[in-house]
C-alpha positions as CSV (number, residue, x, y, z in Angstrom):
1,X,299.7,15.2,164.8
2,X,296.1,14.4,165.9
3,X,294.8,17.1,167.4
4,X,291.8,16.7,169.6
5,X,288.5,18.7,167.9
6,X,287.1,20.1,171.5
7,X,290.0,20.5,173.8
8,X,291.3,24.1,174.3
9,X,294.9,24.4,173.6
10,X,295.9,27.5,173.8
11,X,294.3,30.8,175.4
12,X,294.6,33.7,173.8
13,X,294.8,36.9,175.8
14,X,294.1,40.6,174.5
15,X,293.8,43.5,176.8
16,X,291.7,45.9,175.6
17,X,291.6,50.1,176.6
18,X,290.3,52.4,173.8
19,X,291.1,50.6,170.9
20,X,288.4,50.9,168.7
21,X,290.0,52.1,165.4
22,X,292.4,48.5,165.6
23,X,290.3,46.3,167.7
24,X,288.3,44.7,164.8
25,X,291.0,43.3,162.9
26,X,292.7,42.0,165.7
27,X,289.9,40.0,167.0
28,X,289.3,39.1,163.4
29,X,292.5,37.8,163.0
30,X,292.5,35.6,165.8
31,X,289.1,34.2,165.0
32,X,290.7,32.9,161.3
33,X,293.5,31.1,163.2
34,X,294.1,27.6,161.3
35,X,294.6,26.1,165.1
36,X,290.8,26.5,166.0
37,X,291.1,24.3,170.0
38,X,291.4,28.3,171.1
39,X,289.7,30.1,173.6
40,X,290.0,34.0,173.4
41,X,289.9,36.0,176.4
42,X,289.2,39.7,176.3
43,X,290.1,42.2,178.8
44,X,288.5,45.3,178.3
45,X,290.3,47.6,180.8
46,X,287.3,50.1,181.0
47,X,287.3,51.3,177.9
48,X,285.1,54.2,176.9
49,X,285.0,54.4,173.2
50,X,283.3,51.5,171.2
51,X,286.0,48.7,172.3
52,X,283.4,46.5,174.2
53,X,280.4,47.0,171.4
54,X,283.7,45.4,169.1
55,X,284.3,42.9,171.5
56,X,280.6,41.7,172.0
57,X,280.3,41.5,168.7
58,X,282.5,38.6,168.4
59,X,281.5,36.7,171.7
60,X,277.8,36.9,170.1
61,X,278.9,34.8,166.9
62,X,281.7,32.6,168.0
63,X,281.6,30.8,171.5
64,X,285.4,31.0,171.9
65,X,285.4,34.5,172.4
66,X,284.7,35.7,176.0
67,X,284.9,38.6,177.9
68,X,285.8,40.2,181.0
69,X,284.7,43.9,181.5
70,X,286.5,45.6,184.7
71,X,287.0,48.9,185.9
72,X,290.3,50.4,184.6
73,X,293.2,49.2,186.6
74,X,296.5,49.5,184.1
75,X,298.0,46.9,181.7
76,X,299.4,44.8,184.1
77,X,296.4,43.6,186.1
78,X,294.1,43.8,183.1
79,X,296.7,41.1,181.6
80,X,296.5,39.0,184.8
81,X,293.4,38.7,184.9
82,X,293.1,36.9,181.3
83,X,295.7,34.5,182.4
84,X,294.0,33.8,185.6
85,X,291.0,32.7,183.8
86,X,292.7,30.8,180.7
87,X,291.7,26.9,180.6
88,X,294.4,26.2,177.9
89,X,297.3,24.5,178.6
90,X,299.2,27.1,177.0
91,X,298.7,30.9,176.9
92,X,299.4,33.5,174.4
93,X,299.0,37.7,174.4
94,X,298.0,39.8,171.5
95,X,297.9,43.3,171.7
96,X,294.5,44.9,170.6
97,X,296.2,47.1,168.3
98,X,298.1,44.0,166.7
99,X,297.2,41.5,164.2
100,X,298.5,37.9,163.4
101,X,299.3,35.8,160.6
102,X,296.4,33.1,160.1
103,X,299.0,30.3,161.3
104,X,300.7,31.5,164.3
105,X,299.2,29.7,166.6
106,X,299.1,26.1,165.5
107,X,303.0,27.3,164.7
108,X,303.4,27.9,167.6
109,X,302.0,25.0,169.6
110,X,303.3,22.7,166.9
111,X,307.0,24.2,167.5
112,X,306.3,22.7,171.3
113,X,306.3,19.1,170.1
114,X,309.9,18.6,169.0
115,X,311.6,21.6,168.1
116,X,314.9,22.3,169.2
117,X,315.3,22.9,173.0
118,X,317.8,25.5,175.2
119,X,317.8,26.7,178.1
120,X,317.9,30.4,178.6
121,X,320.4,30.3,181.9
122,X,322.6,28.5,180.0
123,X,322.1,30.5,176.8
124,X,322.0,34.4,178.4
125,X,322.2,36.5,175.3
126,X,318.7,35.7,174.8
127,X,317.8,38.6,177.9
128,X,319.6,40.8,175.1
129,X,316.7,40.1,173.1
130,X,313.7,43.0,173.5
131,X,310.9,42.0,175.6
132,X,308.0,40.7,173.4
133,X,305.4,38.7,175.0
134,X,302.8,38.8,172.1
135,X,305.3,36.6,170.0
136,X,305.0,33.5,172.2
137,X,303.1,31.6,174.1
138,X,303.6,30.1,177.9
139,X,302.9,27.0,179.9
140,X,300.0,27.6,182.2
141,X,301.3,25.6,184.9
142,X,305.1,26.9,183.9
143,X,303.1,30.5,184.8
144,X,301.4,29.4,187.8
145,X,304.1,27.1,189.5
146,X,306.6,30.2,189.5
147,X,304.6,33.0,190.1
148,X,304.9,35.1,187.0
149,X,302.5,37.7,186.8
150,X,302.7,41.1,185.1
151,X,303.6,44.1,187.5
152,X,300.3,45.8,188.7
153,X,301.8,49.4,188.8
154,X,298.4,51.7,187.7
155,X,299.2,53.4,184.7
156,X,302.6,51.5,183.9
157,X,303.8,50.8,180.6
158,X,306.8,48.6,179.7
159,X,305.4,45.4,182.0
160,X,305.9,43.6,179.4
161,X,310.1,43.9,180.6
162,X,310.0,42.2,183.9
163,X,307.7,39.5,183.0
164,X,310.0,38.3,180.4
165,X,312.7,39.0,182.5
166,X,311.3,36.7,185.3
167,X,310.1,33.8,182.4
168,X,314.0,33.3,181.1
169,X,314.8,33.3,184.7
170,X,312.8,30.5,185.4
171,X,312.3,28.6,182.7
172,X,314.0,25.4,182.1
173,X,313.4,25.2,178.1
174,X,312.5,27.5,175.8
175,X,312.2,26.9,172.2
176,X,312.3,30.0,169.6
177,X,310.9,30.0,165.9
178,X,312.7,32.2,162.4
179,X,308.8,32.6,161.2
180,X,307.5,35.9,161.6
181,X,304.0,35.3,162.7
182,X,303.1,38.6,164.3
183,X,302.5,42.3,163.4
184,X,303.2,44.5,165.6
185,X,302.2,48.0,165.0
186,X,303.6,51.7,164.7
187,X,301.2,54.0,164.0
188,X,299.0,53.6,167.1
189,X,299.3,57.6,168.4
190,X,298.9,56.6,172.2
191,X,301.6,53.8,171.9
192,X,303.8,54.2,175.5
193,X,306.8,54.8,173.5
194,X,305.1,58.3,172.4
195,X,303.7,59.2,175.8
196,X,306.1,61.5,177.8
197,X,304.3,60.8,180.6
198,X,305.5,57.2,180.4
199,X,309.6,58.3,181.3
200,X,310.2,56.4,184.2
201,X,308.4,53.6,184.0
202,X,311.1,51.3,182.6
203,X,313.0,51.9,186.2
204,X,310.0,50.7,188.0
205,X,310.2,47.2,185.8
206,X,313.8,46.7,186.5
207,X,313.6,47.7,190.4
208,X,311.2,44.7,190.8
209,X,313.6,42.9,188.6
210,X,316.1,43.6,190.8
211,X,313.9,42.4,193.9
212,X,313.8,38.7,192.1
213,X,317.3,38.8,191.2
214,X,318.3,39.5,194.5
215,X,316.7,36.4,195.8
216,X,318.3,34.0,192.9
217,X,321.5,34.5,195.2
218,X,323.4,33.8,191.2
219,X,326.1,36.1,190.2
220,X,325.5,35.1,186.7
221,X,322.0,36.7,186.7
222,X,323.3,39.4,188.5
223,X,325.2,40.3,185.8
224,X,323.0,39.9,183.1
225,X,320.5,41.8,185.1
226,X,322.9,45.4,185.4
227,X,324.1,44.6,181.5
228,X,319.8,44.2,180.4
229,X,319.1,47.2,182.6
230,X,322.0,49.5,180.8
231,X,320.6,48.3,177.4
232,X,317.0,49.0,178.2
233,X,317.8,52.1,179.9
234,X,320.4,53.8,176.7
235,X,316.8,52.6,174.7
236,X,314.8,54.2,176.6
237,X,316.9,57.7,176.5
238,X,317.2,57.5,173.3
239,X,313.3,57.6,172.6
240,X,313.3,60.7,174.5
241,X,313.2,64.3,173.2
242,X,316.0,66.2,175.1
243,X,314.5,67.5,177.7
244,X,313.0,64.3,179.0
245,X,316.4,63.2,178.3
246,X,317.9,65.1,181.1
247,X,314.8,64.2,183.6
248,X,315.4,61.0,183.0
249,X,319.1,60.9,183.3
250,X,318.8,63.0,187.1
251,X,316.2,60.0,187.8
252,X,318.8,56.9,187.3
253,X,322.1,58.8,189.0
């Protein structure tokens, strides 16, 4: 396929708070991508370590790389306002403490032109599937015509569940690869799964879930909704040491 040299396909998203010890090789592994019609759009979430000296840096000797320096506001807005901003037609999320493999995204946007189709309503077991939305890539106008955006709760984690909650709602195709082309990573200390402070958050996701469920008038999503929410729920308890355990189990009676 002929790609055009100067139009931007995809835009690439990475919210950034306090990452400085993984923020490097992330950026660096975007800027290698073998699909170079990117644009890369940092958030930095008002960092205070060296995370926007790192970001600079790269904006200073590749013109792809932008950035957007806000006050702190949480994940969910930082997020939004990347995607608000991206002029590709397509637009993918990396986490700053993340790296990717030099092809994932001209996989990715290759894997739109022919691949083979489904469609998630009529496919359901693919809301079974945990919420990842740094291993794909979206339709700009697929974002915009719906009204996905990431839940703006300050100091939320787990956003990442109702906006791929809302995108298999609405979505009319989707198309899934076997490549792994991501790596996500463990060792980050302040990763939300090791925060205690982080319990509930997962119920907030799945009230406004419920909100947009509600309105789908579908007893089919209605199902899959309460059988996603017990699965996400028993993973969350499970993360938790036991006396979180027992907070969170008073919270969801």
């Amino acid at each position: 396929m002929n790609i055009e040299d100067k139009k931007t396909l995809i835009t690439i998203v990475v919210p950034v708070y306090n990452v400085e010890k993984y923020l490097y090789k992330c950026l660096e592994s975007i800027r290698k991508q073998t699909l170079r019609q990117i644009e890369v759009i940092c958030v930095n979430d008002g960092s205070t370590d060296n995370s926007l000296d790192i970001i600079n840096q790269f904006v200073e000797i590749d013109d792809r790389f932008k950035v957007i320096d806000k006050k702190n506001t949480g994940y969910g807005d930082t997020v939004n306002c990347g995607i608000e901003g991206a002029k590709g037609a397509y637009v993918g999320i990396v986490e700053s403490d993340d790296f990717v493999e030099p092809d994932m995204f001209e996989k990715l946007y290759m894997a739109t032109n022919g691949e083979t189709i489904f469609i998630p309503l009529k496919n359901v077991n693919v809301f079974e599937v945990p919420a990842s939305v740094w291993s794909a890539i979206y339709r700009k106008n697929f974002l915009k015509d719906n009204n996905i955006k990431f839940n703006t709760t300050p100091g939320a984690s787990y956003q990442d569940v109702a906006f791929t909650f809302r995108v298999l709602m609405k979505a009319k195709s989707m198309i899934c690869l076997k490549d792994a082309v991501i790596n996500y990573r463990f060792d980050n200390p302040d990763a939300s799964v090791k925060n205690p402070k982080k319990i509930y958050c997962i119920c907030d996701e799945f009230n406004s879930i419920k909100e947009d469920v509600e309105q789908e008038n579908n007893i089919v999503m209605w199902n899959v909704y309460q059988h996603v929410k017990f699965q996400d729920y028993i993973w969350n308890y499970n993360r938790l040491s036991g006396a979180y355990q027992y907070c969170f189990l008073i919270q969801i009676n």
